[in-house]
C-alpha positions in Angstrom: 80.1 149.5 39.7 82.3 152.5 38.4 81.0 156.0 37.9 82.4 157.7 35.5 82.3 162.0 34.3 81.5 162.8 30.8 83.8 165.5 29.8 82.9 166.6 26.3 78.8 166.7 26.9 77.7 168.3 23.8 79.8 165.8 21.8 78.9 162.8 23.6 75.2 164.4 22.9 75.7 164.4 19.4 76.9 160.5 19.4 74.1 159.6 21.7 71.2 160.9 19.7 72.9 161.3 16.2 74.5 158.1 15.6 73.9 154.5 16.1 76.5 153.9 18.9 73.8 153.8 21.6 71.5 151.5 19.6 72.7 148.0 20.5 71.5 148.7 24.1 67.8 148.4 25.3 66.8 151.0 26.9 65.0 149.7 30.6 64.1 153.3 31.6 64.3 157.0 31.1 63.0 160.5 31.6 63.7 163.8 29.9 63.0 166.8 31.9 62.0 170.3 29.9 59.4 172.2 30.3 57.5 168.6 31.5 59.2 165.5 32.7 58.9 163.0 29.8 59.0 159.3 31.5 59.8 156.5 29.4 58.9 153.1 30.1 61.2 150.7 28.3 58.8 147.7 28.6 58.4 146.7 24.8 54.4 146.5 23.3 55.0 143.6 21.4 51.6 143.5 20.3 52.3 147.0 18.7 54.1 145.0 16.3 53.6 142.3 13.4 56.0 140.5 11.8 56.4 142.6 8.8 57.9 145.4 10.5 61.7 145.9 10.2 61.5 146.2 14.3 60.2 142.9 14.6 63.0 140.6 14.9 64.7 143.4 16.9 62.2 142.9 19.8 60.4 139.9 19.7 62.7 138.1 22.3 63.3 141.1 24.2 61.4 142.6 27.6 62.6 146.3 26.6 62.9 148.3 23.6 66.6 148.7 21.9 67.0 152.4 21.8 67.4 152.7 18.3 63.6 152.5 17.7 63.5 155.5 20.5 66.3 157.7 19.8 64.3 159.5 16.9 61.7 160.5 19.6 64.6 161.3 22.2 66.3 163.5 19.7 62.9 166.0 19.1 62.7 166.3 22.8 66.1 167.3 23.8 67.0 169.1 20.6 66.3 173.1 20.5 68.0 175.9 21.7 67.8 174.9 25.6 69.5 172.4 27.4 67.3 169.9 29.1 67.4 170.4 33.3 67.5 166.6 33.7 67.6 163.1 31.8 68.8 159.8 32.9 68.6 156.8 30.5 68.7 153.1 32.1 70.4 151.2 29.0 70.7 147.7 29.0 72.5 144.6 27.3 70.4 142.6 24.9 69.9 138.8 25.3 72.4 138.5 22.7 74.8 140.7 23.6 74.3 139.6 27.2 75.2 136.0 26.3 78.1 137.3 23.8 79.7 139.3 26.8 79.6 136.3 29.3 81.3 134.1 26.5 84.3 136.9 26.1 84.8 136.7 29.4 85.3 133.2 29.8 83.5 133.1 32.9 81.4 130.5 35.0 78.2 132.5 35.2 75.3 131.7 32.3 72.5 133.7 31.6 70.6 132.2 34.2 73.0 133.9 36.3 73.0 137.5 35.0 69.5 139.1 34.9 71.2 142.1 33.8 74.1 144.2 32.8 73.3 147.9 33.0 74.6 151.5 31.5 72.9 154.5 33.2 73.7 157.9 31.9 72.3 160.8 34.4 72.7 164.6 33.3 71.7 166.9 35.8 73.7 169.8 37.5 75.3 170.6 34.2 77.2 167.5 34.5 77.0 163.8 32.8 77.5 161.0 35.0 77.7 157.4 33.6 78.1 154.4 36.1 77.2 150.6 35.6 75.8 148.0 37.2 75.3 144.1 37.1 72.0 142.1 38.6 72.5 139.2 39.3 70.5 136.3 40.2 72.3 135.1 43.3 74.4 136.9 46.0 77.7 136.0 45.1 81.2 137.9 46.9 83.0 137.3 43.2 82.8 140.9 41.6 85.0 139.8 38.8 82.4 140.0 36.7 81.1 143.8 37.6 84.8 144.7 37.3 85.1 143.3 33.9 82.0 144.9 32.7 83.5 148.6 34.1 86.6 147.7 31.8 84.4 147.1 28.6 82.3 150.2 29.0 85.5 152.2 29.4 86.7 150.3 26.4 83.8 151.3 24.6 83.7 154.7 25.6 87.6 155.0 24.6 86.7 153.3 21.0 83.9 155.7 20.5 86.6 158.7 21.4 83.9 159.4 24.3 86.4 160.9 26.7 85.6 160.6 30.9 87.4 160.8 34.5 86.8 158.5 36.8 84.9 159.7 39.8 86.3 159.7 43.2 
């Protein structure tokens, strides 16, 4: 796990709700605190769903909802003159994306391995925090694989010119 600061949060802002960067990653869990505390539940409605709609194939293999269907909805309650006191958004790595990152990697582990590789952003205090996580099935004392995942979110931060610090 690495925890890292955002330094540019009204830019990294505009990228998370305004473009698609976010939108490969499910999003497990979130709230949005205004006036109310907005909670989202990530768990995906199937059943809200037929197989006509262009969402379709996007979550039909998938416990939670990729956050491109909820960014819209994000957006209209965080946009306006006032900054929100609070969010925190749970992201996490698609089936396929999942498997694609354990086959980069080159590693032992399969997907029966990994239940999850997580991205949590948390505002709050004026200050954006990102850290990440990896669940895992089994205890194991090998953290090559959390350390690897730390390097390709601070790749992908980087790529996106998303600049951060490290945290101490």
């Amino acid at each position: 796990m690495t925890a890292l600061a955002i330094l540019n949060i009204k830019e990294f802002m505009h990228i998370l709700l305004r473009t698609d960067t976010f939108d490969s990653f499910l999003l497990a869990e979130g709230s949005i605190t205004t006036y109310i505390t907005f909670v989202l539940d990530g768990h995906c409605h199937r059943d809200f769903f037929s197989p006509e709609d262009e969402a379709y194939e996007k979550i039909i293999e998938e416990e939670h909802i990729p956050f491109s269907l909820v960014r819209p909805a994000c957006f209209e309650l965080i946009k306006g003159k006032r900054t929100p006191s609070s969010f925190k958004f749970v992201f996490q790595l698609s089936r396929e994306n999942l498997a694609r990152t354990l086959a980069s990697l080159d590693h032992s582990l399969s997907m029966g391995d990994v239940s999850g590789m997580y991205l949590n952003l948390i505002y709050q205090n004026q200050q954006l925090t990102c850290t990440t996580g990896v669940s895992r099935r089994t205890f194991s004392m090998d953290k090559s694989l959390e350390h690897a995942w730390d390097e390709m979110i601070k790749r992908f931060l980087k790529n996106h010119k998303i600049p951060f610090e490290p945290l101490v």
